[in-house]
PDB file as gemmi writes it, atoms N, CA and C in Angstrom:
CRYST1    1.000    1.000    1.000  90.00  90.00  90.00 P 1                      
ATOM      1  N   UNK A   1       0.848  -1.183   0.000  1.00  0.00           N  
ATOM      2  CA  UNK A   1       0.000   0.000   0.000  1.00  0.00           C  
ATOM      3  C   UNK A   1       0.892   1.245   0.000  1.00  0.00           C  
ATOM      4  N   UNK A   2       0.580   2.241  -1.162  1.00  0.00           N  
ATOM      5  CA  UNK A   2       1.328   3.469  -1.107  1.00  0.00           C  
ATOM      6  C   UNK A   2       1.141   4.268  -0.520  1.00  0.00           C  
ATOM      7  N   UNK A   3       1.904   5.410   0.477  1.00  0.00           N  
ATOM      8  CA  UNK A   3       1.837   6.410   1.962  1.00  0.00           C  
ATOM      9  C   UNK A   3       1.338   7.998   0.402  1.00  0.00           C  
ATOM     10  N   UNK A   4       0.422   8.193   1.106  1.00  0.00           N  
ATOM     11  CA  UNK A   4      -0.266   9.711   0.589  1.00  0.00           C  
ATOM     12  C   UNK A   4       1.042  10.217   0.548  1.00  0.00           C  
ATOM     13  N   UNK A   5       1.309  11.157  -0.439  1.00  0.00           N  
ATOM     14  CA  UNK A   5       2.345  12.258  -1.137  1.00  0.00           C  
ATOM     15  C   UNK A   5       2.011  13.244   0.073  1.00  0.00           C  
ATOM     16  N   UNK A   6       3.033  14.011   0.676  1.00  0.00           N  
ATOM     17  CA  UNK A   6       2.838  14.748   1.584  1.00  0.00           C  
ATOM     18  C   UNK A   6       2.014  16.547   0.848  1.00  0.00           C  
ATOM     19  N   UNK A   7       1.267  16.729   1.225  1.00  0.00           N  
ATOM     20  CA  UNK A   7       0.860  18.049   0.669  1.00  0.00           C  
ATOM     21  C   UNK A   7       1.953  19.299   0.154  1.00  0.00           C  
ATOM     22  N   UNK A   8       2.202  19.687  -0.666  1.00  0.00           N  
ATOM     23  CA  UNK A   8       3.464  21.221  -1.114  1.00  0.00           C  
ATOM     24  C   UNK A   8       3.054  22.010   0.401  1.00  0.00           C  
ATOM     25  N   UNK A   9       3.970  22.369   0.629  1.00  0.00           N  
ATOM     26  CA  UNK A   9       3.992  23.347   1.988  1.00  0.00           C  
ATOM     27  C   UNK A   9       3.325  24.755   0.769  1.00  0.00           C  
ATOM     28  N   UNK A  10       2.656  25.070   1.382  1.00  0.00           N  
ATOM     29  CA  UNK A  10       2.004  26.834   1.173  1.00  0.00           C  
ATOM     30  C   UNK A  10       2.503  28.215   1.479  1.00  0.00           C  
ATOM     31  N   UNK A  11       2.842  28.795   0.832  1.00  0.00           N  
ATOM     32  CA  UNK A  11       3.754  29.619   0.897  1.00  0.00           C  
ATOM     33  C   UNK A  11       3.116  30.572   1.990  1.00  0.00           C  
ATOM     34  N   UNK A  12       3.406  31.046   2.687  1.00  0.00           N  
ATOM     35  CA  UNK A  12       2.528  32.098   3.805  1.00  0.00           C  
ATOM     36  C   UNK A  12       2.735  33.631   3.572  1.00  0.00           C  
ATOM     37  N   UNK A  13       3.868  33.933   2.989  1.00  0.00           N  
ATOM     38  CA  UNK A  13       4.168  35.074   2.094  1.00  0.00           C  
ATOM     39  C   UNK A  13       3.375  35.478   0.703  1.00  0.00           C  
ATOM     40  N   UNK A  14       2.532  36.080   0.608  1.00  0.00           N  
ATOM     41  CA  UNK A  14       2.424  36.272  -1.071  1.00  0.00           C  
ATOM     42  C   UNK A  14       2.559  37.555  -1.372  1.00  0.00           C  
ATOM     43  N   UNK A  15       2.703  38.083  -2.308  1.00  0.00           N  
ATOM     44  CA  UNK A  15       3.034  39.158  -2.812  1.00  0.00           C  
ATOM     45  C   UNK A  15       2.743  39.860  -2.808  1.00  0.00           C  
ATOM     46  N   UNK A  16       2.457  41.707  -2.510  1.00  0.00           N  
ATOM     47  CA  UNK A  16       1.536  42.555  -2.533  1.00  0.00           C  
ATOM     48  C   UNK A  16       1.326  42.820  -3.581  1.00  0.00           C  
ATOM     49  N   UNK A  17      -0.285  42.858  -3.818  1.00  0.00           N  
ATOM     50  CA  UNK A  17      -0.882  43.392  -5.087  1.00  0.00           C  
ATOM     51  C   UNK A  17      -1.027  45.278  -4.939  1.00  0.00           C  
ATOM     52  N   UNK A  18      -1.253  45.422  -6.485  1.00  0.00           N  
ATOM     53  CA  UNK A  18      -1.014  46.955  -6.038  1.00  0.00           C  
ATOM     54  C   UNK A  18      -2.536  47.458  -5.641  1.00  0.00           C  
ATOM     55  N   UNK A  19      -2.163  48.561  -5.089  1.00  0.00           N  
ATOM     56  CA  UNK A  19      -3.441  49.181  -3.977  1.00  0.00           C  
ATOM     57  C   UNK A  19      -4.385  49.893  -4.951  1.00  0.00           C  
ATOM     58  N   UNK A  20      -5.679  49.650  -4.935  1.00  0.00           N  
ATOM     59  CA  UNK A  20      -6.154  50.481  -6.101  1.00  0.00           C  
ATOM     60  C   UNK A  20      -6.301  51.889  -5.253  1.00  0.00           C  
ATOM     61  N   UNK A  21      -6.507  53.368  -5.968  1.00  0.00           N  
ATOM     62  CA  UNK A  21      -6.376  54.567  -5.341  1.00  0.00           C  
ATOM     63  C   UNK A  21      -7.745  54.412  -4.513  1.00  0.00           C  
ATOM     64  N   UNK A  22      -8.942  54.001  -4.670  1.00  0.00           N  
ATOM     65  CA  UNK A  22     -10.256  54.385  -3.891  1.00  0.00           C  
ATOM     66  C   UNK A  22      -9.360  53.637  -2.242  1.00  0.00           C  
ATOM     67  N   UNK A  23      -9.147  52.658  -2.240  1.00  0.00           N  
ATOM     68  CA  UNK A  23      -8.641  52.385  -1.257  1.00  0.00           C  
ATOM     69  C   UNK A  23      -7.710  53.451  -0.746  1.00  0.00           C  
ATOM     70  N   UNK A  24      -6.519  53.756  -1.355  1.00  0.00           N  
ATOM     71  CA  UNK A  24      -5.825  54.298  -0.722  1.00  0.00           C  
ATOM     72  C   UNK A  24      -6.330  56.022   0.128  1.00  0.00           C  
ATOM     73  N   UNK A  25      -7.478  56.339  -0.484  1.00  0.00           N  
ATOM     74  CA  UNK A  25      -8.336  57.459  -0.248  1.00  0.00           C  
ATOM     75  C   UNK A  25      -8.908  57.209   0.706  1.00  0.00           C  
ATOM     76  N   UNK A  26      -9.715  56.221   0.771  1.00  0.00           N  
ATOM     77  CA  UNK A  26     -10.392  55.897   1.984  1.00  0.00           C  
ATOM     78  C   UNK A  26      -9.820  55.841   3.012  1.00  0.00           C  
ATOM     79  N   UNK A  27      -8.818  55.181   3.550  1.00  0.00           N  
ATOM     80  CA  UNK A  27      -7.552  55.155   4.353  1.00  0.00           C  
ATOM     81  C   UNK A  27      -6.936  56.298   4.516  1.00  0.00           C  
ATOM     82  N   UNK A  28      -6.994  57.283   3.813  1.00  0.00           N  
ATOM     83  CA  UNK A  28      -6.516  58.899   4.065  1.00  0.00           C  
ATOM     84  C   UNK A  28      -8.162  59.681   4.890  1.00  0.00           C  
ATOM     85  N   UNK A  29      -9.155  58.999   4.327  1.00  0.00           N  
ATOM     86  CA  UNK A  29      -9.800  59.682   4.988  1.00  0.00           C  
ATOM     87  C   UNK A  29     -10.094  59.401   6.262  1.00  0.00           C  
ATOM     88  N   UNK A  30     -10.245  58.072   6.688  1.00  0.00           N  
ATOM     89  CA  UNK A  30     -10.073  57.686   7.699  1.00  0.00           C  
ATOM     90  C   UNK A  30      -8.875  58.092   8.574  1.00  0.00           C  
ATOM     91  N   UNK A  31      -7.788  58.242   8.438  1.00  0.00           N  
ATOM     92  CA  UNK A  31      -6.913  58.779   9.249  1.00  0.00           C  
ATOM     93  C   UNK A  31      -7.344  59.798   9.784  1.00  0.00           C  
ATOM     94  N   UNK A  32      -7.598  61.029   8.523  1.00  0.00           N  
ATOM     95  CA  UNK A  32      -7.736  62.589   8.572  1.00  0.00           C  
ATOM     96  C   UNK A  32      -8.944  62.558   9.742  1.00  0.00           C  
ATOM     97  N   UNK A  33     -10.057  61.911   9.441  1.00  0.00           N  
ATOM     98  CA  UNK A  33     -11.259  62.024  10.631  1.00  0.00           C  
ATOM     99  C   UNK A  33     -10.866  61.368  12.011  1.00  0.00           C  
ATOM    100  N   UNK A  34      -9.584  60.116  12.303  1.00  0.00           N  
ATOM    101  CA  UNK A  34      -8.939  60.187  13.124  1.00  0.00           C  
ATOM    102  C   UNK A  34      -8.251  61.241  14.054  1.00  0.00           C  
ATOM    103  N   UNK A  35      -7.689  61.773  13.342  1.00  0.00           N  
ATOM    104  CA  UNK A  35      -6.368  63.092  13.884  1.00  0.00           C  
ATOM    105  C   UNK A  35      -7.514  64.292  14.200  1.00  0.00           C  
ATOM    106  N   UNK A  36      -8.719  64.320  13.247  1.00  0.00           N  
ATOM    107  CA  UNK A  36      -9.728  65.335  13.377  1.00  0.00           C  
ATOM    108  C   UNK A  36     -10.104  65.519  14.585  1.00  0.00           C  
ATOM    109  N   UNK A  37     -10.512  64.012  15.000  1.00  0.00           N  
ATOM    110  CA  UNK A  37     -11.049  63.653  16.530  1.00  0.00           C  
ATOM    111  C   UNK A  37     -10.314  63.762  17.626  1.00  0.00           C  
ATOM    112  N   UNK A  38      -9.337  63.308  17.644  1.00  0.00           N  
ATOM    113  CA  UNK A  38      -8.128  63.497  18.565  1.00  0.00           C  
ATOM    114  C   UNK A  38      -7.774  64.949  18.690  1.00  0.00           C  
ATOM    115  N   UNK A  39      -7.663  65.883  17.721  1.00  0.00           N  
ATOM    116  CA  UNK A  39      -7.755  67.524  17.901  1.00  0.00           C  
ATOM    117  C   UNK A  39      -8.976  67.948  18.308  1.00  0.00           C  
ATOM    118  N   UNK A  40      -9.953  67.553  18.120  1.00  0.00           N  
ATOM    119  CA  UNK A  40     -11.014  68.279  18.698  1.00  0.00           C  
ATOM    120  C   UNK A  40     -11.612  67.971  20.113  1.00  0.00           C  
ATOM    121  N   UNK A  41     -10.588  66.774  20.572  1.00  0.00           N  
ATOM    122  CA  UNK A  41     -10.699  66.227  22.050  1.00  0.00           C  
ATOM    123  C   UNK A  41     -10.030  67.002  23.127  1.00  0.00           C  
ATOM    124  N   UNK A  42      -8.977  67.198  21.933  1.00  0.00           N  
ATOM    125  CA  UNK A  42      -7.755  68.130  22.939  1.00  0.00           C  
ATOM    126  C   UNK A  42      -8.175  69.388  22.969  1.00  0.00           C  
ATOM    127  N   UNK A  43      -8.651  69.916  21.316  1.00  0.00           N  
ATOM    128  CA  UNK A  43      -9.169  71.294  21.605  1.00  0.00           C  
ATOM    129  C   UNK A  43     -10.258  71.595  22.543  1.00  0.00           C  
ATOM    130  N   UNK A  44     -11.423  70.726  22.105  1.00  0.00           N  
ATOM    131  CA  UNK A  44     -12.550  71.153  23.215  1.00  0.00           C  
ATOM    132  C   UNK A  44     -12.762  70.701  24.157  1.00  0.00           C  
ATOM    133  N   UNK A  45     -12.904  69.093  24.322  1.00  0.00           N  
ATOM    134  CA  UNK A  45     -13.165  68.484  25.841  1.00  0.00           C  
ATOM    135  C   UNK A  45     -12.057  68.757  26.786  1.00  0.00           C  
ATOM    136  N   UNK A  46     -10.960  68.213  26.635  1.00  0.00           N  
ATOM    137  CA  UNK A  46     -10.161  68.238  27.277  1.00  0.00           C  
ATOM    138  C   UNK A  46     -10.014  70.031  28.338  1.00  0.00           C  
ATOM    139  N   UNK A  47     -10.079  70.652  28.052  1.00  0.00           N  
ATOM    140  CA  UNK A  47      -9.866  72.186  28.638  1.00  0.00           C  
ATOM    141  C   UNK A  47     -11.247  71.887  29.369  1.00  0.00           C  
ATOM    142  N   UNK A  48     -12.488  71.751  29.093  1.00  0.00           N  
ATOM    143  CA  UNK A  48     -13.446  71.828  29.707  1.00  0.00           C  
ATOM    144  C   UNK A  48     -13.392  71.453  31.150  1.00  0.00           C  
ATOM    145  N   UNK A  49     -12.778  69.746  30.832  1.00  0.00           N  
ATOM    146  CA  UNK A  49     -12.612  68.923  31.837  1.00  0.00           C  
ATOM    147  C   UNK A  49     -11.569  69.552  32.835  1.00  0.00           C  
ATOM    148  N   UNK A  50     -10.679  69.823  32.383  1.00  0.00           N  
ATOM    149  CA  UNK A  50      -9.592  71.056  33.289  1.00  0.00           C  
ATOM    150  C   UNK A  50     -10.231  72.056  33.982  1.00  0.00           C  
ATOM    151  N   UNK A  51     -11.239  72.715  33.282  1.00  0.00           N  
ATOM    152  CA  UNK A  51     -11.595  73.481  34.065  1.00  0.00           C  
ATOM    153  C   UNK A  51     -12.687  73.753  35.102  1.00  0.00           C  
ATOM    154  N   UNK A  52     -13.225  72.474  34.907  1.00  0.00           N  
ATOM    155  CA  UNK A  52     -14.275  71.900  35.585  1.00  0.00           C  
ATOM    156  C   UNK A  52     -13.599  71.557  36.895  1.00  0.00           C  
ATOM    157  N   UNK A  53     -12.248  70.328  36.752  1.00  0.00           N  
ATOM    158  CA  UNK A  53     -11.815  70.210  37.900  1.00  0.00           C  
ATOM    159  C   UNK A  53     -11.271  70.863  38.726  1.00  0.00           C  
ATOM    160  N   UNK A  54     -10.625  72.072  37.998  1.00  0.00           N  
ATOM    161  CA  UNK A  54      -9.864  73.301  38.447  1.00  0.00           C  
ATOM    162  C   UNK A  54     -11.191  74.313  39.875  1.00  0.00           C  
ATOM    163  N   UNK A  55     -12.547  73.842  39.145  1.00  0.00           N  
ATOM    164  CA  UNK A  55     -13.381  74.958  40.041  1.00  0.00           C  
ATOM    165  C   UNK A  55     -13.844  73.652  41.174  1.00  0.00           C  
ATOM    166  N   UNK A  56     -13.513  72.202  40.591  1.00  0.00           N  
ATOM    167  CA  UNK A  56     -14.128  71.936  41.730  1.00  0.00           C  
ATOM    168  C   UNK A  56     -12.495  71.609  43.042  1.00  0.00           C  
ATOM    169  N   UNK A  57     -11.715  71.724  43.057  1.00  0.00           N  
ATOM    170  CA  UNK A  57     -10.788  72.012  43.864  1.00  0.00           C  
ATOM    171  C   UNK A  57     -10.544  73.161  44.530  1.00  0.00           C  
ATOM    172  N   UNK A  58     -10.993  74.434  43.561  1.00  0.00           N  
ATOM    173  CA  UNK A  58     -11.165  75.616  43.806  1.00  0.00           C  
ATOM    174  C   UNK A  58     -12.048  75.622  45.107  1.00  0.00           C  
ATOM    175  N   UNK A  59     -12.737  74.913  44.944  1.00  0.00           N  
ATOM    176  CA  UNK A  59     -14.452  74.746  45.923  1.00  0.00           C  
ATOM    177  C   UNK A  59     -14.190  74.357  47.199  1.00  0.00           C  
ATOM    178  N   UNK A  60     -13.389  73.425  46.680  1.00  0.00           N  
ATOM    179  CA  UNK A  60     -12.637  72.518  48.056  1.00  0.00           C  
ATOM    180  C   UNK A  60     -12.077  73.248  49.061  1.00  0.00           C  
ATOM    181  N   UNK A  61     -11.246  74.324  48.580  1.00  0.00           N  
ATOM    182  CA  UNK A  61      -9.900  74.982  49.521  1.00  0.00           C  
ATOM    183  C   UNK A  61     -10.365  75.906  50.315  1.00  0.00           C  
ATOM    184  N   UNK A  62     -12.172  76.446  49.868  1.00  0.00           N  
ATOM    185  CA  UNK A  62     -12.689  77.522  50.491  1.00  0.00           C  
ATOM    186  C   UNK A  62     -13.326  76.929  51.556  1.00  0.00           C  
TER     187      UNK A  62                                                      
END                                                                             
């Protein structure tokens, strides 16, 4: 009785295909509304929250 041929090992590497541009756009936009968010956390919430805690310590000391 003949032993099964062992399967070709599969390469786990394959090659990058090239990126079509809608992709690569989308992925820019997604970043950009990333970094958007993250600036507008720092710009607006963030100070709020500072100054919120700032009055309630303020509150405290009196």
């Amino acid at each position: 009785m003949a032993l099964p041929r062992p399967a070709p090992a599969r390469r786990v590497f394959r090659p990058a295909r090239r990126v079509s541009w809608g992709t690569r756009i989308f992925a820019l936009l997604v970043f950009l509304v990333a970094v958007g968010a993250i600036g507008a956390f720092l710009e607006v919430l963030l100070p709020q929250q500072v100054a919120k805690l700032a009055e309630m310590e303020g509150n405290e000391l009196v």
